[in-house]
C-alpha positions in Angstrom: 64.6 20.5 -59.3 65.0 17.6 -57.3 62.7 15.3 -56.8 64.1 13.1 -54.5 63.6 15.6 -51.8 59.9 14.2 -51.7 60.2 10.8 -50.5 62.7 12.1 -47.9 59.9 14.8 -46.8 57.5 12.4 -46.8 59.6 9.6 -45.0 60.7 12.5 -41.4 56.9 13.4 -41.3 55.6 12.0 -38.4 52.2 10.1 -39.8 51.5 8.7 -36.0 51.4 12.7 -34.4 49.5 13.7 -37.5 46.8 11.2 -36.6 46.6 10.8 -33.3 47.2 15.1 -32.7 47.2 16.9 -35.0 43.9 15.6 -36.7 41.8 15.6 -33.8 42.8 19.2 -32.5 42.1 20.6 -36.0 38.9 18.7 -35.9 37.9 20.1 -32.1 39.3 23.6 -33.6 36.8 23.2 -36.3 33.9 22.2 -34.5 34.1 24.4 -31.2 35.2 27.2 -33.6 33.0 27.3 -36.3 30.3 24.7 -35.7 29.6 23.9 -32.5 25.7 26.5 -31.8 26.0 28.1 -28.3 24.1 26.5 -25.5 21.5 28.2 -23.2 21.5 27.2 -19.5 18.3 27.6 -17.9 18.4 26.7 -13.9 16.0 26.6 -11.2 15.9 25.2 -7.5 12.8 23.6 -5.7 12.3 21.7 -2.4 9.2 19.6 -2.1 7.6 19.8 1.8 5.6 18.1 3.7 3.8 19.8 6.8 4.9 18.7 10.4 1.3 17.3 12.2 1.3 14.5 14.4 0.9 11.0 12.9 0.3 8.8 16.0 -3.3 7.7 15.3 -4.4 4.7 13.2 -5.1 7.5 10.6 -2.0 8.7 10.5 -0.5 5.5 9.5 -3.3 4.6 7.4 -2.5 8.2 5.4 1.2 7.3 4.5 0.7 4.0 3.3 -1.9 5.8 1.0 0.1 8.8 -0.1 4.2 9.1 0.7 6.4 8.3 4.1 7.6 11.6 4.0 8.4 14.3 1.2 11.8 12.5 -0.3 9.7 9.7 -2.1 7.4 12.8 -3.4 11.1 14.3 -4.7 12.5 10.9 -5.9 9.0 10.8 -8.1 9.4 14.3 -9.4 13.0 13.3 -10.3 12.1 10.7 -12.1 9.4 12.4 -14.1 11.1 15.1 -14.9 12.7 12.7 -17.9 9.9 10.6 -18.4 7.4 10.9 -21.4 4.9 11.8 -19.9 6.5 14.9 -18.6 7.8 15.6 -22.8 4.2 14.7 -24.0 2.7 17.3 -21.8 5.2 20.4 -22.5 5.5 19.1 -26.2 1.6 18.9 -26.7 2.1 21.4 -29.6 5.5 20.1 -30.8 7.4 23.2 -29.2 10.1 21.0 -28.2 10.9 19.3 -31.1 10.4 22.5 -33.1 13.0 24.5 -30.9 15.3 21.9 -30.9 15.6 20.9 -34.8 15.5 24.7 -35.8 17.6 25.5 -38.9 20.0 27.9 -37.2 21.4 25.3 -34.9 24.3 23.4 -36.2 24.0 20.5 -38.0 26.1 17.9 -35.7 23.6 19.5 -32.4 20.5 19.7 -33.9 17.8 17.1 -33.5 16.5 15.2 -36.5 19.3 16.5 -38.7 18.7 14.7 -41.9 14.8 16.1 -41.7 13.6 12.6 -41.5 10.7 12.8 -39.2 12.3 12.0 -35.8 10.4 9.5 -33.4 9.1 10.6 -30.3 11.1 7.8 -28.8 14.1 9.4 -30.7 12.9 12.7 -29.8 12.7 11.7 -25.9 16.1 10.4 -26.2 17.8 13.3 -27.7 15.5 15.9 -24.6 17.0 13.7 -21.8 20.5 14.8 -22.5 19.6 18.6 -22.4 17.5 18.3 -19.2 19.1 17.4 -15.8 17.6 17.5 -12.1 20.0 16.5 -9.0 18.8 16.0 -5.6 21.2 17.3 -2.7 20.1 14.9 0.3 22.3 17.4 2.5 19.7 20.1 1.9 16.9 18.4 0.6 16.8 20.8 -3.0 16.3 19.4 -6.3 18.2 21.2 -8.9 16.5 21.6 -12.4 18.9 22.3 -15.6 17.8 22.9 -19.2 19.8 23.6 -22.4 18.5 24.6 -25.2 19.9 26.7 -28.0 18.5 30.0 -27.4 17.3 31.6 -24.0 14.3 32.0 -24.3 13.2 28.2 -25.0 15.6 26.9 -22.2 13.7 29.2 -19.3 9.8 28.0 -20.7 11.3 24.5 -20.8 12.7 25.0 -16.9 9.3 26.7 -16.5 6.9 23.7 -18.1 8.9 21.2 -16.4 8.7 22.6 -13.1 4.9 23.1 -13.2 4.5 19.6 -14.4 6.5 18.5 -11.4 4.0 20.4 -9.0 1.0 19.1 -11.1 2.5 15.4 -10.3 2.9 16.2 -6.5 -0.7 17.2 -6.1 -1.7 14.6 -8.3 0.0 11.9 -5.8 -1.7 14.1 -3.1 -5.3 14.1 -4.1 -4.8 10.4 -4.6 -3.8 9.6 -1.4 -6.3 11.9 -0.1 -9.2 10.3 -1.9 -7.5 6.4 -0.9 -7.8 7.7 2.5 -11.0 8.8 2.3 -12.6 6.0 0.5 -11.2 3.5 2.7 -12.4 5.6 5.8 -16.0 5.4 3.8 -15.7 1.7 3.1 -15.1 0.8 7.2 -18.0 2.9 7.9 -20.0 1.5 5.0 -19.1 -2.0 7.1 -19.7 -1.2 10.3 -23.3 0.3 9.9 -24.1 -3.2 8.0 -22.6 -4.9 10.9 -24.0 -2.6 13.1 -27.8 -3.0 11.3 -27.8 -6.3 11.3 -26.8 -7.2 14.8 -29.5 -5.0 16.0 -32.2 -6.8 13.8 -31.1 -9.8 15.5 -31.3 -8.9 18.8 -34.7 -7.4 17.9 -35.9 -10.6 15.9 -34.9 -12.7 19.0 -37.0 -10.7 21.4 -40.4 -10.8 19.1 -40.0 -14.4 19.3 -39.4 -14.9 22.9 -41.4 -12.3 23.5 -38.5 -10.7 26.5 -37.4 -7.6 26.3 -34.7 -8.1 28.3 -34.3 -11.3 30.5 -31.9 -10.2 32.9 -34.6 -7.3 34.3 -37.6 -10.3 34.3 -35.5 -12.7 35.7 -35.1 -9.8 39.0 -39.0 -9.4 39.0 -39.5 -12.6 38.3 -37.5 -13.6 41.6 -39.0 -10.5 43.5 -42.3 -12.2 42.8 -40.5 -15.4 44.2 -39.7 -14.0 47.0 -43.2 -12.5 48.6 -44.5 -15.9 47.3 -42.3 -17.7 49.6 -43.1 -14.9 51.9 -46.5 -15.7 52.2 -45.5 -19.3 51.7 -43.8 -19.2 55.2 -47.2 -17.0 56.8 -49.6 -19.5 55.6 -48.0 -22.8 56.9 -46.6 -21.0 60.4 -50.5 -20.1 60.8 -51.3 -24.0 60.1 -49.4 -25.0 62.2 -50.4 -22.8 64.7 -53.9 -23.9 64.1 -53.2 -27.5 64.2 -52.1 -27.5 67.6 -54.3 -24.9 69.5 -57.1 -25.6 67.2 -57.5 -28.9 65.4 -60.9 -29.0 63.9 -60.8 -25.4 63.0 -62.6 -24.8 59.8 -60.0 -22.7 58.0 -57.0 -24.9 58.1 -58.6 -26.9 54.2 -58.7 -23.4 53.4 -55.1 -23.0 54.5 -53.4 -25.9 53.1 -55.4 -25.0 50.2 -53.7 -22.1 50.1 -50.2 -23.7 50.5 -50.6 -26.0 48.0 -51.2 -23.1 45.5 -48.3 -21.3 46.7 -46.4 -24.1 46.6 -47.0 -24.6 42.8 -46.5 -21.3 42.1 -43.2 -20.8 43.6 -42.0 -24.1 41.5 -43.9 -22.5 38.7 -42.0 -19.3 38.3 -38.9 -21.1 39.4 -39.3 -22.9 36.3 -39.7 -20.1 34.4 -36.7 -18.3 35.9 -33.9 -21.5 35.7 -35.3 -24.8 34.2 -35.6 -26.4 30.4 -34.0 -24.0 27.5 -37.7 -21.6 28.0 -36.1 -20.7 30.8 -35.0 -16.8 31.4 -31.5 -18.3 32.1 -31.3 -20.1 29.0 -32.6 -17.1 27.2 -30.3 -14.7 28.8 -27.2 -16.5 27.7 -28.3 -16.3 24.1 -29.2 -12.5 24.7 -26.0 -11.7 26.5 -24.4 -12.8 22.9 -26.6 -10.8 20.8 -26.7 -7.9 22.8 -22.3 -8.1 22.8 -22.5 -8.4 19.6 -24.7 -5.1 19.2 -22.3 -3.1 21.7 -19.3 -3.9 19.2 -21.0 -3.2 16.2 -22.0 -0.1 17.5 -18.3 0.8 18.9 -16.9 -0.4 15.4 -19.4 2.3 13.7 -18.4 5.0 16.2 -14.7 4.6 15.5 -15.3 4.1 12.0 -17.2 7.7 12.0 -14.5 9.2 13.7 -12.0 7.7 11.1 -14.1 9.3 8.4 -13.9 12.7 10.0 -10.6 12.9 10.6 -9.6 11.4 7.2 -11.9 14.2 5.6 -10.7 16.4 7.7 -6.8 15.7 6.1 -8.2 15.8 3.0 -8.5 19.7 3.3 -5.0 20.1 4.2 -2.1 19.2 1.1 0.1 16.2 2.4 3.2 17.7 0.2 3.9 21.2 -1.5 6.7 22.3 -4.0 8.1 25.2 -3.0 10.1 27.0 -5.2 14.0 28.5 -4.2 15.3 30.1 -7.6 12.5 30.5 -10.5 13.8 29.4 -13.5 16.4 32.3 -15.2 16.5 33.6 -18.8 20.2 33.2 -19.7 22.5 36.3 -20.8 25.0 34.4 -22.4 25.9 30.9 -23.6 27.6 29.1 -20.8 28.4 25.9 -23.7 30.6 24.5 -25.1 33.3 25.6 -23.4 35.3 26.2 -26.7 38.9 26.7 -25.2 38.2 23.8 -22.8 37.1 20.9 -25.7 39.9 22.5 -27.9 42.4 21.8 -25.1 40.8 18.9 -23.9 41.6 16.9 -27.8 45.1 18.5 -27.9 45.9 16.6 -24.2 44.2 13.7 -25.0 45.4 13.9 -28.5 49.4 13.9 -27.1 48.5 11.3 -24.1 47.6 8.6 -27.1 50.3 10.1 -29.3 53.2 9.2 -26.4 51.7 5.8 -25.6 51.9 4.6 -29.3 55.1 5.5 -29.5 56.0 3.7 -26.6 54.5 0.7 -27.9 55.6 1.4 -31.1 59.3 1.8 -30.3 59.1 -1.6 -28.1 57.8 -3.3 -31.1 60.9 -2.6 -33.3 63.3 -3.0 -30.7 61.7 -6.7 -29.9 62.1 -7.1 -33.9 65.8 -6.2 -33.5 
């Protein structure tokens, strides 16, 4: 027997093909052959709405910078809890995920917590993320839920759980922006019947202590009175005068001027009452004009306040946003991963792509050396 043949054989095997082909595709051979568990795809497809009503009122933009602009920012949320861990805390309250997910049957190199070490929740969340998708279409506004698991019947409940978690979020976000709404509507009114209160115990305050109800009216009466004061005034000193020169010594002209005289300070009297020192009706009615502005407002504010709280109760009793369901999530038939054939190929392509380049690099090396 000859030995030598050995070193020979051993020297025209091609180590670099071995390693960078052959190796991996017996590897990918072995894994998507014999290792690799099948993989359940649940799907399911939801839109997330938000009903058409007219938002041109102060209301209206006080509700969407309570709640959402519109229904997208309701999706982008649902998205993004979808993989948070607060959605995996809620449909793993009784450890059903990690449970399905580290079960014995599955294979070693796909199974969570392998080694049986415990397995953190942050390790736990980690590993669910890569087995749950959801992509938004912004052409058709539908989010698209995805869950593998490694038998069917986990991988719908999962879809199922998610997507119900994903509605419970959305009418969470609605019954807070509800209540915002409404508890601000409650707050303005709150204000306004203080405002409201005490600008009318002003106004009241300031007519016990002038004792007017209302200048503006006693100023008018006030005036009238003037007015058939002068009246008379005039009558009284056209009949003196009349008296003075057809009758000089007649015995009712003291009586007359008498009589002037007391109209006369009268008339100055109530003229001083009506426009004079700050006593005066004009000096009162310019604080009253204030006070009783201020009342009118503060009784407008209320009023619009009020209806603000109606119609903010009145959205209340209709939902803001709604998930509406296309495709409820399906129990898988059949494994739709790995795709065996397709990894297999997939390390025998890349496997000759790195396989060629060596070589290349390889052969350039020598021939520099040469």
């Amino acid at each position: 027997m000859n030995t030598n043949k050995f070193p020979n054989l051993f020297k025209k095997v091609d180590w670099l093909f071995l390693l960078t082909v052959v190796l991996p595709t017996a590897l990918a051979v072995l894994y998507y052959g014999f290792l690799a568990s099948d993989v359940y795809v649940s799907e399911s497809r939801f839109v997330i709405r938000s009903p058409e009503k007219p938002a041109s009122s102060g209301l209206g933009v006080i509700l969407k910078t309570a709640g959402f602009a519109n229904a997208g920012d309701e999706t982008q949320a649902a998205k993004f809890y979808i993989g948070s861990r607060d959605a995996l805390k809620a449909i793993n309250r009784n450890g059903d995920v990690a449970k399905s997910y580290s079960d014995h049957s599955i294979s070693i190199f796909d199974r969570f917590n392998p080694l049986g070490t415990g397995g953190s929740f942050e390790d736990l969340h980690n590993y669910f993320n890569n087995k749950i998708g959801a992509d938004f279409d912004s052409g058709s506004a539908i989010t698209t839920l995805t869950v593998r698991a490694y038998n069917p019947q986990d991988a719908q409940r999962f879809n199922r759980e998610l997507l119900e978690q994903s509605e419970a979020l959305v009418n969470r976000l609605n019954q807070r922006g509800r209540k915002d709404l409404v508890d601000y509507a409650e707050s303005e009114v709150a204000e306004a019947q203080k405002m409201a209160g005490d600008a009318a115990a002003r106004l009241a305050q300031y007519r016990n202590n002038t004792g007017v109800v209302d200048p503006e009216q006693q100023a008018t009466v006030q005036l009238q009175m003037i007015s058939k004061l002068q009246d008379r005034l005039i009558a009284a000193r056209s009949q003196l005068a009349e008296l003075e020169s057809s009758v000089p010594d007649n015995p009712q002209i003291p009586s007359i001027r008498t009589q002037i005289a007391s109209l006369t300070g009268e008339i100055a009297r109530q003229m001083g009452q009506v426009a004079g020192d700050r006593s005066s009706l004009s000096a009162k009615a310019a604080r009253y004009e204030r006070l009783v502005l201020d009342n009118e407002m503060a009784s407008k504010r209320l009023a619009a306040a009020m209806t603000s709280l109606q119609e903010a109760r009145s959205e209340a009793l209709h939902q803001q946003a709604y998930v509406e369901r296309i495709a409820q999530p399906n129990l898988p038939d059949k494994a739709l991963e790995p795709r065996r054939l397709r990894g297999i190929f997939a390390a025998l392509a890349l496997g000759l792509i790195a396989w060629g380049v060596l070589s290349m690099l390889l052969a350039g090396v020598r021939e520099h050396r040469e």
